[in-house]
C-alpha positions as CSV (number, residue, x, y, z in Angstrom):
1,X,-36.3,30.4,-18.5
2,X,-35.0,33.4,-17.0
3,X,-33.0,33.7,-13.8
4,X,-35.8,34.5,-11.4
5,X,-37.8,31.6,-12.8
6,X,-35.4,29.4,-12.4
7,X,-35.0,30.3,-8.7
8,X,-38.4,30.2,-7.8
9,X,-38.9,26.3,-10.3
10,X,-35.7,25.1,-7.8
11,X,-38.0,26.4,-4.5
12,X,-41.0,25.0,-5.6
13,X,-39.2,21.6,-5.9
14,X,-37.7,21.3,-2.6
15,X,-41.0,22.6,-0.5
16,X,-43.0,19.9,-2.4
17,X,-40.6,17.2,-1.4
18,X,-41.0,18.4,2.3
19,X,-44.2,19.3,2.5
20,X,-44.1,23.0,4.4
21,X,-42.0,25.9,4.0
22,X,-41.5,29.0,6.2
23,X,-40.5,33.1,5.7
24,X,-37.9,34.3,8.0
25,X,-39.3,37.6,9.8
26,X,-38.2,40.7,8.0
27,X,-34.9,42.4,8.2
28,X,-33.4,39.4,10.3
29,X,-30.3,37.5,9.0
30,X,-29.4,34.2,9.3
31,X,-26.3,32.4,9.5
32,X,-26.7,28.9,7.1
33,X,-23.2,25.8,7.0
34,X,-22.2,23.8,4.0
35,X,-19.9,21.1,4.4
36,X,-17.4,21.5,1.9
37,X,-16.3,17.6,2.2
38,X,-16.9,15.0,4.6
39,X,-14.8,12.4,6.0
40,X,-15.3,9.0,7.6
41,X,-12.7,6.9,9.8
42,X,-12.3,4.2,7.4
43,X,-10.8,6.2,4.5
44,X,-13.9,7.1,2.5
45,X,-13.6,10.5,1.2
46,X,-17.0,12.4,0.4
47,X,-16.0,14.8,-2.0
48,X,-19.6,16.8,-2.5
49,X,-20.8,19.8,-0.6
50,X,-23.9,18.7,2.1
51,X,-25.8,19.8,1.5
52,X,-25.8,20.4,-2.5
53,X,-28.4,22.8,-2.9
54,X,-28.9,25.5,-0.1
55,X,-31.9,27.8,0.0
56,X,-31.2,31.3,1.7
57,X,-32.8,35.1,1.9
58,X,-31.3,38.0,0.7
59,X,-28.7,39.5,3.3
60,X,-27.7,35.9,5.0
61,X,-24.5,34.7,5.7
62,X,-22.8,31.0,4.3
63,X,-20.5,29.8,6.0
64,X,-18.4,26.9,4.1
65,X,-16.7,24.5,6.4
66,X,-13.9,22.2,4.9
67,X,-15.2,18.7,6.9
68,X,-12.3,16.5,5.3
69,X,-10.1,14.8,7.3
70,X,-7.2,15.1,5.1
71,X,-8.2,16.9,1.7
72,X,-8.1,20.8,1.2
73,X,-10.4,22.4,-1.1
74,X,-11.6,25.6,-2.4
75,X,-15.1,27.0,-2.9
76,X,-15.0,28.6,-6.3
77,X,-18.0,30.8,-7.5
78,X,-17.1,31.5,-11.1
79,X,-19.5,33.9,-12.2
80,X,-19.5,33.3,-16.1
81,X,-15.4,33.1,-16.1
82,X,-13.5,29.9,-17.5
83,X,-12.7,27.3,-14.9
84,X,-9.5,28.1,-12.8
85,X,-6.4,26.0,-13.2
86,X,-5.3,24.0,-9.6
87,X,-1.8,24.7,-11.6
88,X,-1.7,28.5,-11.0
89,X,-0.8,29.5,-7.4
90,X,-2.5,32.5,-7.0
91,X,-5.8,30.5,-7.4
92,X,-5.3,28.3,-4.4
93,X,-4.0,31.6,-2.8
94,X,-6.5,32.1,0.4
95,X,-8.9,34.7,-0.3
96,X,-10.5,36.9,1.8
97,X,-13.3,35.6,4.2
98,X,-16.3,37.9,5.6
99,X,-17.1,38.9,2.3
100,X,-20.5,40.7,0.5
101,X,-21.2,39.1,-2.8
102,X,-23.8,40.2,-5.2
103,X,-23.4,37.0,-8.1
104,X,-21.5,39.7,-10.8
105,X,-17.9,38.6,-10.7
106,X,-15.9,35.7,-9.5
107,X,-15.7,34.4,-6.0
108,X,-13.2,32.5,-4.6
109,X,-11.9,31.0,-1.3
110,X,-8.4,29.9,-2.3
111,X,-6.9,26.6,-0.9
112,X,-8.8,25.3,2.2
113,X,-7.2,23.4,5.0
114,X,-8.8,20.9,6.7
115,X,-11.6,22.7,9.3
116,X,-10.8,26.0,7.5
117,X,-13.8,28.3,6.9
118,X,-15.0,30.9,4.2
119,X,-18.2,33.3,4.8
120,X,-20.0,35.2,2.6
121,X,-23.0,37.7,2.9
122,X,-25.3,36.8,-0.5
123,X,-26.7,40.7,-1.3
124,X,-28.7,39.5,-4.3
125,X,-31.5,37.0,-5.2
126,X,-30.5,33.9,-8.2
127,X,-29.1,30.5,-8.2
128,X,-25.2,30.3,-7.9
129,X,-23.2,27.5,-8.6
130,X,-19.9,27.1,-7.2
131,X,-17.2,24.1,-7.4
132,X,-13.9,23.3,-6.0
133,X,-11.0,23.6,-8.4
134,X,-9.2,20.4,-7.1
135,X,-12.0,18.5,-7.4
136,X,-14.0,19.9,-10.4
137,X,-17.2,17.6,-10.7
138,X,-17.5,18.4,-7.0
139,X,-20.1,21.2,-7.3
140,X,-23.0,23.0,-5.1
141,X,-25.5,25.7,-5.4
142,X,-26.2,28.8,-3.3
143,X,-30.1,29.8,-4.3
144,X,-30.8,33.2,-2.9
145,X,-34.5,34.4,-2.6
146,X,-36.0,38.0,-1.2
147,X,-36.4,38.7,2.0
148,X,-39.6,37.6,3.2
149,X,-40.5,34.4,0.9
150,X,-40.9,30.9,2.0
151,X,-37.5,28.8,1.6
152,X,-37.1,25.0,3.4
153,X,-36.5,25.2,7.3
154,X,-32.5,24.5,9.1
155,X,-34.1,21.3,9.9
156,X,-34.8,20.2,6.6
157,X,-31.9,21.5,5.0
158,X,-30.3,19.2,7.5
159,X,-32.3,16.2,6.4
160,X,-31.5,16.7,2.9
161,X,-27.7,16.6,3.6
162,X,-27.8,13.8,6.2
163,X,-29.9,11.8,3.0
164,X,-27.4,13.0,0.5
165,X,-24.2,11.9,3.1
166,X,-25.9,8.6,3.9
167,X,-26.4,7.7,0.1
168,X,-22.8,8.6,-0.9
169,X,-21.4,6.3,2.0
170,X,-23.6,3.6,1.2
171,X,-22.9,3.6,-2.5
172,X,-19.0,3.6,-1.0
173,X,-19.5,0.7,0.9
174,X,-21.4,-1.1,-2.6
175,X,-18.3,0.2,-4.3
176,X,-15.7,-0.8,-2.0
177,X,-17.2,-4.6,-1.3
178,X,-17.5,-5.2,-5.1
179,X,-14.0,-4.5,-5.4
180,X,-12.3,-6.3,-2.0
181,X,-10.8,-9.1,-4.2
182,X,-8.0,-9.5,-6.4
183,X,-8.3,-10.8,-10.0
184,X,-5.6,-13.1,-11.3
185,X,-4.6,-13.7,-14.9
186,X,-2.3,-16.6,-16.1
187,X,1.1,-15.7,-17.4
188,X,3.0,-17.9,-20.2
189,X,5.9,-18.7,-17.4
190,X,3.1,-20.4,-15.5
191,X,3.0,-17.5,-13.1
192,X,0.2,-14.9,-12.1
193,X,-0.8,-11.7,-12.7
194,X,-3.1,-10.1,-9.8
195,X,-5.2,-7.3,-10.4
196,X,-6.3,-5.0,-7.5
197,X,-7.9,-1.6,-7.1
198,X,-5.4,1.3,-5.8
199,X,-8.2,3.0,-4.1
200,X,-11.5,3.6,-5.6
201,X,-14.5,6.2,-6.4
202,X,-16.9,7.7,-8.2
203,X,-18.6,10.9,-8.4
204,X,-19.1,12.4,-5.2
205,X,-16.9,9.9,-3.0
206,X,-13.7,8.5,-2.9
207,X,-12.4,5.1,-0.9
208,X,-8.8,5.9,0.0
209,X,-7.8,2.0,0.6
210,X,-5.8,-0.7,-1.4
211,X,-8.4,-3.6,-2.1
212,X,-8.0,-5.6,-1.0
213,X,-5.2,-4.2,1.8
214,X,-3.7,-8.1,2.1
215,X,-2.6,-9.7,-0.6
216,X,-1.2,-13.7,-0.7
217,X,1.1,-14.8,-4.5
218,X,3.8,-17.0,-4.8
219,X,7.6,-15.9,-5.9
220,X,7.4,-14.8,-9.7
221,X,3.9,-13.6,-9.5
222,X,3.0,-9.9,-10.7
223,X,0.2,-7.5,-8.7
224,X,-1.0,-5.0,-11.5
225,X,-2.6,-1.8,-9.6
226,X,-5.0,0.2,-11.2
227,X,-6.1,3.6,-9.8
228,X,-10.0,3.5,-10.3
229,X,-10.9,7.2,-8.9
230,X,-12.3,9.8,-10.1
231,X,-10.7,12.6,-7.8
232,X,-7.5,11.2,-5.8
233,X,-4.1,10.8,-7.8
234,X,-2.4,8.1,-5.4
235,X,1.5,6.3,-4.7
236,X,2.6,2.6,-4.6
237,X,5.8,3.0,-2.7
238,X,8.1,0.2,-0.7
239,X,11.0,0.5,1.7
240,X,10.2,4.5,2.1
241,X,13.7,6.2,3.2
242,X,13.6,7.2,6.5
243,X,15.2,10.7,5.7
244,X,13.3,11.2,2.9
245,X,9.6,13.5,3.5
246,X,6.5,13.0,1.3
247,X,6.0,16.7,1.1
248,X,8.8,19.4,1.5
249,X,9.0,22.4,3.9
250,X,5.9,24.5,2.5
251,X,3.9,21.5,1.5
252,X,5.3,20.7,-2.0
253,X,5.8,17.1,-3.6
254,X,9.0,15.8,-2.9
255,X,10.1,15.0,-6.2
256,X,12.2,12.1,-5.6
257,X,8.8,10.4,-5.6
258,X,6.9,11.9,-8.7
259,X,8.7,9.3,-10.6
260,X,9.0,5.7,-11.0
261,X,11.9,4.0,-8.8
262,X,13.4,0.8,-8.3
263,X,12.0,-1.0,-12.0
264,X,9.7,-3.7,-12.4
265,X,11.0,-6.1,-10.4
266,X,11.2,-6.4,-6.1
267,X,13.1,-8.8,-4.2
268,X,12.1,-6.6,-0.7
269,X,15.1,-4.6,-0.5
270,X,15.7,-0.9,-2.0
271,X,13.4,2.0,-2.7
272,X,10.8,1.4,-5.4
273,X,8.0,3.3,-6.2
274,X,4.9,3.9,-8.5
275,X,5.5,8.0,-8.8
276,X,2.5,9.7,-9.0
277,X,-0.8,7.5,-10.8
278,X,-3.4,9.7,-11.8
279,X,-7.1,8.5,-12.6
280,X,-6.9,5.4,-14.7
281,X,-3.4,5.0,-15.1
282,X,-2.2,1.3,-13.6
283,X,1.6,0.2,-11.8
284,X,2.7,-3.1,-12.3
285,X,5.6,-4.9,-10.1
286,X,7.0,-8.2,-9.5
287,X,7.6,-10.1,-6.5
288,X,11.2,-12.7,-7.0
289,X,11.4,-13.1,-3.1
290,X,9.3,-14.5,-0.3
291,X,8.3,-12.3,2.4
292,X,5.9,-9.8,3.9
293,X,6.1,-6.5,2.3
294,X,4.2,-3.6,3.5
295,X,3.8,-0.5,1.3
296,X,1.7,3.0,1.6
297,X,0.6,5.8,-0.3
298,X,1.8,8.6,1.1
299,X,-0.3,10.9,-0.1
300,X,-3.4,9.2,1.7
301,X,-1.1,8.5,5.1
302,X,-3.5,10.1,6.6
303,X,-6.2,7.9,5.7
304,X,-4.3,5.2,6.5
305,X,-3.9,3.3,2.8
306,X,-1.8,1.0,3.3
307,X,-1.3,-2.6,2.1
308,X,0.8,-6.2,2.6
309,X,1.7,-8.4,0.0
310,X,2.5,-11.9,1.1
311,X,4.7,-13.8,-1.3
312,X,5.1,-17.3,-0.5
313,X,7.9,-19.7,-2.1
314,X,7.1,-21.2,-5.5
315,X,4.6,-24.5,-5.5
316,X,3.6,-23.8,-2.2
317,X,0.2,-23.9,-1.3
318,X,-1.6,-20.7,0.1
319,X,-3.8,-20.6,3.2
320,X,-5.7,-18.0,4.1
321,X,-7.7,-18.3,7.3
322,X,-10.2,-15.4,7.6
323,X,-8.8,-13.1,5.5
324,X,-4.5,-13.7,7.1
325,X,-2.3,-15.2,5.0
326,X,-1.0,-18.6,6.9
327,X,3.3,-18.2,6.6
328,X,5.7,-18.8,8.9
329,X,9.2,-20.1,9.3
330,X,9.3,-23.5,8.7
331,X,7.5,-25.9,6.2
332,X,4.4,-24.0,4.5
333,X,1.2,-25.9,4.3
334,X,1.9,-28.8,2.1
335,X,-0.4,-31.3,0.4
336,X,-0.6,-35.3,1.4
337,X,-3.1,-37.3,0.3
338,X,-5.4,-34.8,-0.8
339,X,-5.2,-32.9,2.2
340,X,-3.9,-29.3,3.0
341,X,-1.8,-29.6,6.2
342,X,-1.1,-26.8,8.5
343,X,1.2,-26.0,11.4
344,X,-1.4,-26.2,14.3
345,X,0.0,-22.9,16.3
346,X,0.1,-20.8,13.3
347,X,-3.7,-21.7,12.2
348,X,-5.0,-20.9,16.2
349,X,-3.0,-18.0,16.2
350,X,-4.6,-16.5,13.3
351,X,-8.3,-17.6,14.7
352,X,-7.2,-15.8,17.4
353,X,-6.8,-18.9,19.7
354,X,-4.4,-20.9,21.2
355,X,-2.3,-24.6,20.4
356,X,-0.9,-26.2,23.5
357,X,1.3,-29.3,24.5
358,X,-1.1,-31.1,27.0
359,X,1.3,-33.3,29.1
360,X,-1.2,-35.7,31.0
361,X,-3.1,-36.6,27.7
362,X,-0.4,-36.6,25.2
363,X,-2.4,-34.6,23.1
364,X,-2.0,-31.0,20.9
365,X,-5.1,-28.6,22.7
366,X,-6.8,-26.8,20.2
367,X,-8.9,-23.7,22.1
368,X,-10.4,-21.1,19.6
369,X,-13.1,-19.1,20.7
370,X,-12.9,-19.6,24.4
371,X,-11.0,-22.5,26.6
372,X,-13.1,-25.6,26.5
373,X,-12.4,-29.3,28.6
374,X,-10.5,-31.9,27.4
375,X,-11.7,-35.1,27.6
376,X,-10.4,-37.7,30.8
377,X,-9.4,-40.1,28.3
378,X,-8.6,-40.3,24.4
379,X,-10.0,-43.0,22.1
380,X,-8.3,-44.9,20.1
381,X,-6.1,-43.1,16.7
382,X,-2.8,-43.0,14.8
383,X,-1.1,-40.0,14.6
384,X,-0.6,-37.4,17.0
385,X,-3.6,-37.0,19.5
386,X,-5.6,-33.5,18.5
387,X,-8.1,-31.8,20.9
388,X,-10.0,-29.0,19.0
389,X,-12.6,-27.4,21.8
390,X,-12.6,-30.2,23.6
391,X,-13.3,-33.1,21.4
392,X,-10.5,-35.2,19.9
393,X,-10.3,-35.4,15.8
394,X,-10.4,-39.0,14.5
395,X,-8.9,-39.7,11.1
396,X,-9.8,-42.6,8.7
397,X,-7.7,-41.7,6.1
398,X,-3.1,-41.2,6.0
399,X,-1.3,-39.7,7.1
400,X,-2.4,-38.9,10.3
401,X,-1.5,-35.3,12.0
402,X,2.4,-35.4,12.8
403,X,5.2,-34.0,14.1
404,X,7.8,-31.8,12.1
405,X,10.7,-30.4,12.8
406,X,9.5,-30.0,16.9
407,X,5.5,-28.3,15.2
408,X,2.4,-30.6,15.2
409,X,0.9,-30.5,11.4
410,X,-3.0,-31.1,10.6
411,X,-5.2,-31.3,8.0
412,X,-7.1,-28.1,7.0
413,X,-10.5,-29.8,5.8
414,X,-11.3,-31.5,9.8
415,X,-9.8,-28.6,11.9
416,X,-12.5,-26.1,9.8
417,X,-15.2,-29.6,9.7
418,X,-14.4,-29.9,14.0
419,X,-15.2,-25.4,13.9
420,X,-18.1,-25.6,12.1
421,X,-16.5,-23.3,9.4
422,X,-16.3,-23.4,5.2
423,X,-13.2,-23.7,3.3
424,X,-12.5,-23.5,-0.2
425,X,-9.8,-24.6,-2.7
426,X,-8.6,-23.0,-6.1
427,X,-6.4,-25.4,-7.9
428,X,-5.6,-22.9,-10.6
429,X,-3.3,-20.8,-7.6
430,X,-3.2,-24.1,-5.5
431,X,-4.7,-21.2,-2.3
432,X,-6.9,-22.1,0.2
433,X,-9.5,-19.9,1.7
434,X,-10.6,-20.5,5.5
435,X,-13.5,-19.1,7.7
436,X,-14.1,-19.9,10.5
437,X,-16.0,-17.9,13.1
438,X,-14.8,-17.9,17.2
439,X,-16.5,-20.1,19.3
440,X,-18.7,-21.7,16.8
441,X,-18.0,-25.2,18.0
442,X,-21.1,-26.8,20.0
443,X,-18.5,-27.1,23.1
444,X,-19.1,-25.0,25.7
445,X,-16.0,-23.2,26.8
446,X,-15.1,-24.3,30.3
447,X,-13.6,-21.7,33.3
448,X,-9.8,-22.6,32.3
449,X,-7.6,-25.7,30.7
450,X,-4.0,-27.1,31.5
451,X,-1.3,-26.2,29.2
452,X,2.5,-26.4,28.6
453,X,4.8,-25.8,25.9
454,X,3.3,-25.0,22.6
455,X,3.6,-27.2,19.5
């Protein structure tokens, strides 16, 4: 098929999809935007340009807008010439803007910054592809078409790259949900290996995010990260030097992180780091100390990917109550009689509610959701008293809820049954999984409640 055929086969197919065409009046040019790159605020790259094909007249202007957040890119029209290497400076070197292009030798932008723009005048009819070097399979098409024939209207241009953006972030969102949990291997020593995605992608988007971005494992368990992206090269670093930059003067790589630091073991003190993981490639560390560790790739700080790994002691057993890892300072949740218990302040807290000393009743005041009544009077129990939204938890089974060490403990299995919520337990890990959503007890939450010191 020659050239010209081709054109006219590519303008045929879009005006049947829409339905009507029009020709712009003669000897008037028009100014046409490509998105080179979107962005959206929870760290989902679109690496494509919106929209992918765009249909033009002779004599008309492009004007390529970088619409990352973070990410430069180029806008590369090749021409017939081999593919340029991202390692050669003077191809990322900005080129000029403004310029009149007939398709007969190469084209290109250079490096673009974030809300940078490139515009050029197409002087000659055909179908051009262009790509960006740093991202090669992110690729568009300029098509071109004399002055006076019928090409698809701004507006429906427009539709087709609100279609193509909405598809790509709903195909991230698939993505990113299929991969929000962790998968755990057994170890001969009896300890774990987790495995979790160091961002993820595919062509045309990429999800900039550790998933999941919380992670709860016990002392002597391993987290295995796997870079599954198409595009982004990303960094697993801890502890981060505070006179040490991600990127030098000039925006170079600080090398001091290229490379692996701090070996395969972390006890929460000292630099360690991944170095850089391209595509595929997988860092494994692991965790000898309990504590809350927070780590970042620096690369993406922009985006915000950044992750907490939870390690809990040994044979402890791991609550998570929507999604927060339940730790604190004193006794973790422990196990009697086939029942999880919990400090009662730490589990409110992390429904976002509240665990009170109620003086007059002799009673722990439970309030998530809202502040309910307590009853006048409490019936009959063992134990210490427990008011969750204003009814009191009765126990037929020991031991009853108790004191510790100056915190009131609880079993798991009735808080979530008096919440109207759904746990579950996986004895291979010995974790817990609450949810419970706020205010989801029948109660109805009353205009205020007594309290005093907190248990």
């Amino acid at each position: 098929m020659s050239k010209k055929a081709f054109v006219w086969a590519l303008v045929v197919a879009f005006v049947l999809s829409f339905g009507t065409a029009y020709a712009a009046s003669e000897g008037v040019a028009e100014t046409w935007d490509v998105a080179v790159g979107k962005a959206t605020a929870d760290g989902v790259s679109l690496d494509a340009m919106f929209p992918g094909v765009v249909y033009v007249h002779e004599g008309d202007t492009v004007t390529f807008t970088n619409g990352s957040m973070f990410t430069p890119h180029t806008v590369t029209f090749l021409a017939g010439a081999a593919p340029l290497s991202p390692e050669d400076p003077k191809n990322l070197a900005p080129g000029a803007t403004g310029v009149k292009w007939d398709g007969k030798k190469l084209l290109n932008s250079g490096m673009m910054e974030p809300g940078a723009k490139y515009s050029v005048t197409f002087t000659a009819s055909g179908a051009y592809p262009y790509y960006c070097i740093l991202h090669p399979l992110m690729t568009g098409t300029v098509v071109v078409i004399p002055k006076g024939q019928p090409i698809p209207t701004k507006v429906q241009q427009a539709a087709a790259s609100k279609a193509q953006t909405d598809d790509l972030i709903e195909q991230a969102d698939a993505l990113r949900h299929a991969k929000h949990e962790a998968q755990y291997a057994h170890k001969e020593d009896g300890s774990f290996t987790y495995k979790m995605e160091l961002g993820v992608g595919h062509r045309g988007f990429s999800v900039n995010r550790m998933l999941p971005e919380t992670l709860f494992i016990s002392e002597g368990d391993t987290v295995e990260w796997l870079n599954d992206n198409h595009y982004e090269m990303h960094f697993i670093t801890f502890n981060k030097p505070a006179e040490e930059s991600f990127f030098l003067q000039g925006g170079a790589f600080n090398p001091k992180f290229m490379a692996p630091s701090g070996g395969t073991a972390f006890d929460g003190t000292g630099f360690t780091n991944s170095g850089v993981m391209m595509p595929s490639q997988s860092y494994k560390l692991t965790f000898t100390k309990a504590g809350t560790y927070t780590y970042e790739c620096y690369l993406h700080s922009g985006d915000k990917m950044t992750g907490t790994i939870v390690v809990a002691p040994m044979d402890t057993v791991k609550v998570t109550v929507n999604g927060k890892p339940l730790a604190y300072d004193y006794t973790l949740p422990q196990v009697h009689n086939n029942h999880v218990y919990v400090g009662l302040d730490s589990f409110a807290e992390a429904l976002g509610g509240s665990a009170a000393w109620d003086d007059a009743l002799g009673a722990v005041i439970l309030n998530i959701g809202g502040t309910y009544s307590a009853p006048d009077s409490l019936a009959p129990a063992s134990g210490v008293p427990i008011i969750v939204n204003g009814k009191q938890l009765v126990y037929g089974f020991d031991p009853q809820p108790f004191i510790y060490d100056g915190r009131s403990f609880a079993p798991v299995q009735e808080l979530v049954g008096a919440l109207g919520g759904w746990y579950g337990w996986d004895q291979a890990t010995r974790s817990m999984e609450v949810e419970v959503q706020a205010g989801s007890s029948s109660q109805e939450p009353a205009a205020a409640a007594g309290a005093a010191h907190g248990h």
